[in-house]
C-alpha positions in Angstrom: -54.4 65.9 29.0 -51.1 63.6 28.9 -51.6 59.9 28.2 -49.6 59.2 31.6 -51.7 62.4 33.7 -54.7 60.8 32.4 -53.9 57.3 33.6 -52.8 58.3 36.7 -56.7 60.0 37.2 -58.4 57.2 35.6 -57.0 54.9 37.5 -57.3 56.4 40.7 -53.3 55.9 41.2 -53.8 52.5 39.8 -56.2 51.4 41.8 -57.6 50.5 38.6 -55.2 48.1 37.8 -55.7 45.5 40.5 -56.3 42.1 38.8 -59.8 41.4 40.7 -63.3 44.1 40.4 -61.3 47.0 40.2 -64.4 49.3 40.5 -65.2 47.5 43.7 -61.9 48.2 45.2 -62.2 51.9 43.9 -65.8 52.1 45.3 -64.5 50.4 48.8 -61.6 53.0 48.8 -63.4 56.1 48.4 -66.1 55.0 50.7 -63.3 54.7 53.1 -61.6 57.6 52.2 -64.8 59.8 52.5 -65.3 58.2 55.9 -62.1 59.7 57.1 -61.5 62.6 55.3 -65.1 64.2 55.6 -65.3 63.7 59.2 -65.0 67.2 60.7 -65.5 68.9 57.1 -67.9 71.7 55.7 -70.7 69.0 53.6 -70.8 71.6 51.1 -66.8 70.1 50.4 -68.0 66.7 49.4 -70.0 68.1 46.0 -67.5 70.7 45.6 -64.6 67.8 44.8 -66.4 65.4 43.0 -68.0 67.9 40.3 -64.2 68.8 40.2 -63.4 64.8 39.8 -66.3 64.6 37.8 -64.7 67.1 34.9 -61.1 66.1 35.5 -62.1 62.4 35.1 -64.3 63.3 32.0 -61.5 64.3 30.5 -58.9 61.7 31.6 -61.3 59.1 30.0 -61.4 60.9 27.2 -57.5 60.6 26.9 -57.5 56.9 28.1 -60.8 55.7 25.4 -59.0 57.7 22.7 -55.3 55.9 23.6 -56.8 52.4 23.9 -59.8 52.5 21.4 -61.8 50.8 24.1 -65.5 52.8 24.9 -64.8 52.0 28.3 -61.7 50.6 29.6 -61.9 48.6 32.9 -59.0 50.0 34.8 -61.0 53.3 34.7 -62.5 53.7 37.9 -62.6 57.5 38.8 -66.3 56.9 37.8 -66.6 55.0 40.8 -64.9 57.2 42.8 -67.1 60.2 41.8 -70.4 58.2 41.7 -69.9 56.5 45.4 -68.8 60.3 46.3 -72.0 61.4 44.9 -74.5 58.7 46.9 -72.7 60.2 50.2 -73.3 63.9 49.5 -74.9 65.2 52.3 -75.3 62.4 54.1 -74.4 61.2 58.2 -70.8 60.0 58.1 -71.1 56.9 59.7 -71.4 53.0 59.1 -74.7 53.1 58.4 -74.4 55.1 55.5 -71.2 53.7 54.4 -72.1 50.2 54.0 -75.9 50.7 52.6 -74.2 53.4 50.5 -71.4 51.4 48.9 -73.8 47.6 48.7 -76.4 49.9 46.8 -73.6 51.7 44.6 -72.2 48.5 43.4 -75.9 46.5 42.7 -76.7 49.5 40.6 -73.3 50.2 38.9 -72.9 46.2 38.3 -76.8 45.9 37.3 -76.8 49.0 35.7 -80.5 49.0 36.0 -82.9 51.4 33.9 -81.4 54.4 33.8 -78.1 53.8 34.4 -77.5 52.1 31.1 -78.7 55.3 29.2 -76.2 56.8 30.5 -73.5 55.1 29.9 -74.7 54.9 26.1 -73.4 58.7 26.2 -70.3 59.6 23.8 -66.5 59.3 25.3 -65.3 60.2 28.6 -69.1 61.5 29.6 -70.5 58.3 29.2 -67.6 56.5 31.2 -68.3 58.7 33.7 -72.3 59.4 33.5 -73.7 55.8 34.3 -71.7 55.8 37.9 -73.2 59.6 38.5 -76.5 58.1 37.8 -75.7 54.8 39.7 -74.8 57.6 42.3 -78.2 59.4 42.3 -80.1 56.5 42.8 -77.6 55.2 45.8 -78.3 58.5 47.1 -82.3 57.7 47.5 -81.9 54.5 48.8 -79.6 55.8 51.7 -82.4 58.0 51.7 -84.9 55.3 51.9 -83.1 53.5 54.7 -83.0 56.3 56.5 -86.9 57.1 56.5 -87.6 53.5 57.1 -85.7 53.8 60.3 -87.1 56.5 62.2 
């Protein structure tokens, strides 16, 4: 992939390169973004993207960690994109979700708690991009969680 292609995907259209917790504002983004956009959609189009996300931003990490000889440059945040993404697979569209969803993805990405630093041990563009799946996963049980609790 092309230095400038990769930036663009790593950054999320330079989302990445706001001054101030630039994988908050990603995470805060593509919560709202999957809010609107997956409204009247198939679910099954939710996982479908972000495996597609998933690989493309494997391998623009790749191309940015390479370029700027940093394991894991802050200004990428497509790994937020895809693991908030991931959390809200399958789940109600609504407030609940999207504010339980994005509070836990960003303790657990910020933490990185148990598993979730494994992960990010992981070679390259993988690692950038495995911690936040895993930060994703366990986002995904806690929605989960809330909702059990609350019927």
């Amino acid at each position: 992939m092309n230095r400038q292609a990769a930036e663009w995907i790593g950054t999320v259209f330079n989302i990445g390169k706001l001054p101030l917790a630039p994988g908050t504002w990603a995470s805060l983004i593509a919560t709202i973004c999957w809010y609107f956009l997956f409204q009247n959609q198939d679910p099954i189009l939710l996982p479908i993207i972000t495996a597609f996300l998933f690989l493309l931003g494997s391998l623009a990490a790749d191309t940015i960690i390479l370029d700027s000889k940093d394991h894991d440059p802050s200004r990428i945040v497509i790994d937020e994109w895809v693991g908030q993404w991931i959390a809200f697979t399958m789940m109600p569209i609504n407030l609940t979700t999207a504010i339980v969803g994005f509070l836990a993805f960003r303790i657990f990405d910020i933490t990185k708690i148990g598993p979730i630093r494994r992960m990010e041990k992981l070679p390259g563009g993988w690692g950038v991009m495995a911690d936040d799946v895993m930060a994703g996963i366990m986002t995904y049980f806690v929605i989960l969680f809330v909702y059990w609790m609350m019927n």
